[in-house]
N, C-alpha and C positions, 0 to 999 in steps of 0.2 A: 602569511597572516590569513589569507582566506582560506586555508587547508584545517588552518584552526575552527575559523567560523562554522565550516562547514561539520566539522567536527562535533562544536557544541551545540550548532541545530538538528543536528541527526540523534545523539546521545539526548536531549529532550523530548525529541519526539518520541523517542523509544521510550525512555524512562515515562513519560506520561502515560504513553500505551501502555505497557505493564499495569499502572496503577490502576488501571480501569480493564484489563484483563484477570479477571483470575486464572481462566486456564495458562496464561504465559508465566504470570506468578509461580502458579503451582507446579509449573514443566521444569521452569530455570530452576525453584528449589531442589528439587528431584534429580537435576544435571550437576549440579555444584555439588551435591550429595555424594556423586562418579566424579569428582575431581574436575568437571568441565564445566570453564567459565574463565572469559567471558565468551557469550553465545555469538558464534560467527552467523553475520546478518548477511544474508544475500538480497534484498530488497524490499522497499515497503508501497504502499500505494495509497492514493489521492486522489478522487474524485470528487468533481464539482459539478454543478449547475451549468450549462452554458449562454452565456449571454456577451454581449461587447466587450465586456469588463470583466468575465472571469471566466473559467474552463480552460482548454490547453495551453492557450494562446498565453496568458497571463502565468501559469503556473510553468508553464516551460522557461517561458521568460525570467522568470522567480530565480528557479535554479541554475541557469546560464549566469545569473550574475556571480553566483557564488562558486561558478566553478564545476559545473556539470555539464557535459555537450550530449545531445542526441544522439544514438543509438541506431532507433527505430521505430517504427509504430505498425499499428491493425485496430482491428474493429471483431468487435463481437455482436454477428448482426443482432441475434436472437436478444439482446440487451440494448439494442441500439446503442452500445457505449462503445467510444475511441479511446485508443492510451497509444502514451508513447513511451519508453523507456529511454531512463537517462543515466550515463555513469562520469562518476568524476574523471578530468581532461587528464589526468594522470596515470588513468586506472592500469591500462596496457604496459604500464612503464613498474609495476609494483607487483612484491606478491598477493598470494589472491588472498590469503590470512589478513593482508593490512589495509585491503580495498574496504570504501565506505561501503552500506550499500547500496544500490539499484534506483531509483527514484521514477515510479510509475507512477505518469500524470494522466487522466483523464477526463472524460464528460462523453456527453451525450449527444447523439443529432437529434436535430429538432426535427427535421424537415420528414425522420423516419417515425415520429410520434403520432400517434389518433389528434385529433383537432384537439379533441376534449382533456386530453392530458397535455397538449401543446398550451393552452390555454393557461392550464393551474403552474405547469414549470415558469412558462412567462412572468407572470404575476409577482413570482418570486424571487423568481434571475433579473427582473429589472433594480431589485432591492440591493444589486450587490454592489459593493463598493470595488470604483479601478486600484490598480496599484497606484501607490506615490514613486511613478518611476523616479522621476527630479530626485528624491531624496534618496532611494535605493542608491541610485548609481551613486550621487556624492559620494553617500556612506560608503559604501564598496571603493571609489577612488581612496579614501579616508584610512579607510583600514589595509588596504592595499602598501600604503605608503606606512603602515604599525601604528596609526592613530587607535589608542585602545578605547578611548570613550567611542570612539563610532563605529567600531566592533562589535560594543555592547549593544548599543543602540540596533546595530544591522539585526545583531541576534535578536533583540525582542520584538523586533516590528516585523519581522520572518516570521517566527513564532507564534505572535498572535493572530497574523493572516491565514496560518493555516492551525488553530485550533476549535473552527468552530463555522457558524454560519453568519452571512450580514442580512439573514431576511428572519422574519419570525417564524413559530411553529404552524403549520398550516391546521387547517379544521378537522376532523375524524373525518368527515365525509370526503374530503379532500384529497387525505391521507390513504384515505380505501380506496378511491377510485386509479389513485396510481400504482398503489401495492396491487392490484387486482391485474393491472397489464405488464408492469414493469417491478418487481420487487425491488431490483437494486437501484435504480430512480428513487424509487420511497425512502429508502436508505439513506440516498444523500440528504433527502429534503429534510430528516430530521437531527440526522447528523452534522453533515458540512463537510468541510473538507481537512476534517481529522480524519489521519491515517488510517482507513476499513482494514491494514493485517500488516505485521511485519512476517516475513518468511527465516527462517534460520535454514542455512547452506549444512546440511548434513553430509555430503561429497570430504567438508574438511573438517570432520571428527575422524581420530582414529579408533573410538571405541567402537564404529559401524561399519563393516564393510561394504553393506548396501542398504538404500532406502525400505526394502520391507522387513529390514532387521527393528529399522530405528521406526517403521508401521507397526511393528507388533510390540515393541516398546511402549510406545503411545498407548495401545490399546490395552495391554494385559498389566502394565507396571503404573504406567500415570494415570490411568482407567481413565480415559479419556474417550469421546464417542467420535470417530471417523465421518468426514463425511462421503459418501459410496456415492456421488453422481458421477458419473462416468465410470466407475470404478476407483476402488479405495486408493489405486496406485494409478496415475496417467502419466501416459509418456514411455518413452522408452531409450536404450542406448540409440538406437539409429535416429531418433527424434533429436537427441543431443541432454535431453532434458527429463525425467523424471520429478512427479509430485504429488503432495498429497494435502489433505489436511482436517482439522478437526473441525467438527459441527459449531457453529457458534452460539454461545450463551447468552440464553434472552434476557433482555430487561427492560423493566417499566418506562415507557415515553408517557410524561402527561401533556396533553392539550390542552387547548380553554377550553371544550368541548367533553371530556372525554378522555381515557390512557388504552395505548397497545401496547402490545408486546409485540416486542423483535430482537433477532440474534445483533449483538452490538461489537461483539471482537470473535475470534477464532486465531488457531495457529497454524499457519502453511511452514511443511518445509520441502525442500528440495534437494534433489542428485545431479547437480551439472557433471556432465564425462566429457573426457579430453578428448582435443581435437587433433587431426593430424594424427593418431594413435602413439600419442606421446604416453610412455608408461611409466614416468615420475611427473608430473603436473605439478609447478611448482607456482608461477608465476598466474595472474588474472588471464590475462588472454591463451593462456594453455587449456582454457575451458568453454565449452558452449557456451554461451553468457546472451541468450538471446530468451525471446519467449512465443509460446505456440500456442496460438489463438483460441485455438480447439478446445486445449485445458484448461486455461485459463477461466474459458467460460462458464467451466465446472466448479475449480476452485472456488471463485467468486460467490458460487451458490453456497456456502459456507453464512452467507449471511441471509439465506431466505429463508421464512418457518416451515419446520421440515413438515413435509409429508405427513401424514398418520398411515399405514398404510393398507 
C-alpha cells in the first residue's frame, strides 16, 4: 500500500510541475514525438525555510513515513544550503527503469547568513506550520494495513504540505535584499517548498548514447537555452555522475509592494555510469546513484537571473 501512495504523491508532484513548466511540457512533447514516454525520473528537489518546524528535519521525516530512507547529504557552502538525498527502502532490490525517483530535501543555515538576512528568514520560518505527526503516522499505520480512505487522506495532506508556503509574500525591499546575497534563498521565500526541478535519467534512454548527445538535443532540436555555469556538461565518468541543465523560465511574482521577475522551473538531466565496471547495468544499485556537491551548486543556478554579459 505505501508503494502505491508513494507512487501517487511522486506522479502529482510531477504532473503539477509540468503544468507550470513549459520547457518540460515542451521537452516531454518533443520526446513522445521519438516514441519516448514515459520520461525515466531520476530525482526531484525541495527546499525549504529553516526553522523548528520545517527544513530537513521535518521533510526528511515526511518521506521516511512513506517509505524512503536516507542516502546521504552535503552542503553547498557558497548557498549556505544542506540537502539530503533520499531513495525508496526498496530501491536496491529493483530495476532502475522501475525505481521512484530521488527525493532531495533541503534548507539553509542560519548561522552561515548576514544578521540582516538572518533577520528577514526568521520572520518568516517562524510562520511555518509543524507536521501533524499524530495524524501522519496513524494514517500511514491506516494504509499500511489497505485502509483506502486514509490513503487518500495520507495523499492529500502530503500534497498540500509540499505545494506551496505557510508564511506570506515578503516586501520588494525584503525580497531584494536576499536576492542580492543569496538568490536561491530568494527563491524559496517566494516559492515554498514546491518542487525547484525534476531531473530525467538520460543513462536509461536508448535513443542516447551519452549526455552530450541528448545536450545538443536540447539545444539544436527543443531550442532550448543551457545553462553554462560550470560548464554546459558537469561531471564526469570518474565522478560517477554527469549533468546538465536548461536556463530557467522567468515569471511574474507580485508583492503588495511591487512584481519581480525570476526563473521559476528548468529541466536537469542526468548520466549516472555503472559501478564496479559492470557493462549491462540492469538493476538501481548497478549505478552511481549518489550526488556531487560541486555540480549541484551549478545546477541549481538554473534558477538565478542570468547574467547579461
Amino acid at each position: 500500500m505505501l508503494k502505491t501512495i508513494r507512487q501517487r504523491i511522486i506522479h502529482h508532484l510531477w504532473e503539477n510541475y509540468k503544468r507550470r513548466s513549459a520547457q518540460m511540457m515542451h521537452l516531454e512533447k518533443i520526446l513522445i514525438d521519438k516514441g519516448i514516454h514515459p520520461l525515466p525520473l531520476d530525482h526531484f528537489a525541495i527546499i525549504d525555510l529553516p526553522s523548528p518546524h520545517s527544513g530537513i528535519p521535518q521533510l526528511s521525516r515526511l518521506f521516511s513515513l512513506i517509505g524512503y530512507v536516507e542516502q546521504g547529504r552535503d552542503y553547498l557552502p557558497e548557498k549556505q544550503n544542506g540537502f539530503v538525498w533520499m531513495t525508496e527502502m526498496d530501491s536496491t532490490e529493483q530495476i532502475a527503469t522501475n525505481v521512484l525517483p530521488q527525493a532531495v530535501v533541503a534548507d539553509f543555515c542560519l548561522d552561515d547568513l548576514p544578521q540582516e538576512i538572518k533577520i528577514i528568514i526568521e520572520k518568516y520560518a517562524r510562520l511555518t506550520q509543524a507536521l501533524p505527526e499524530k495524524e501522519l503516522t496513524m494514517l500511514v499505520e491506516k494504509s499500511s494495513r489497505g485502509d483506502l480512505i486514509a490513503g487518500n487522506q495520507l495523499c492529500q495532506l502530503i500534497i498540500h504540505y509540499l505545494s506551496g508556503r505557510d508564511w506570506p509574500l515578503p516586501t520588494m525591499n525584503e525580497y531584494r535584499i536576499v536576492q542580492e546575497w543569496n538568490e536561491l534563498l530568494a527563491w524559496v521565500l517566494l516559492f515554498g517548498r514546491k518542487p525547484n526541478h525534476f531531473t530525467l535519467s538520460i543513462h536509461l534512454l536508448d535513443v542516447f548514447s551519452d549526455i552530450h548527445l541528448f545536450h545538443d538535443f536540447i539545444e539544436n532540436e527543443a531550442k532550448l537555452i543551457s545553462n553554462k555555469q560550470g560548464g554546459a556538461i558537469k561531471g564526469s565518468i570518474e565522478q560517477g555522475i554527469s549533468q546538465g541543465s536548461t536556463q530557467g523560465t522567468a515569471e511574474i511574482f507580485t508583492l503588495a509592494d511591487g512584481c519581480v521577475s525570476i526563473p521559476g522551473d528548468f529541466v536537469e538531466f542526468v548520466w549516472r555510469y555503472p559501478v564496479n565496471k559492470i557493462k549491462t547495468p540492469v538493476m538501481w544499485q548497478d549505478y552511481f546513484n549518489g550526488f556531487i556537491a560541486k555540480q549541484a551548486t551549478h545546477v541549481i543556478e538554473s534558477l538565478f537571473i542570468p547574467t547579461i554579459p
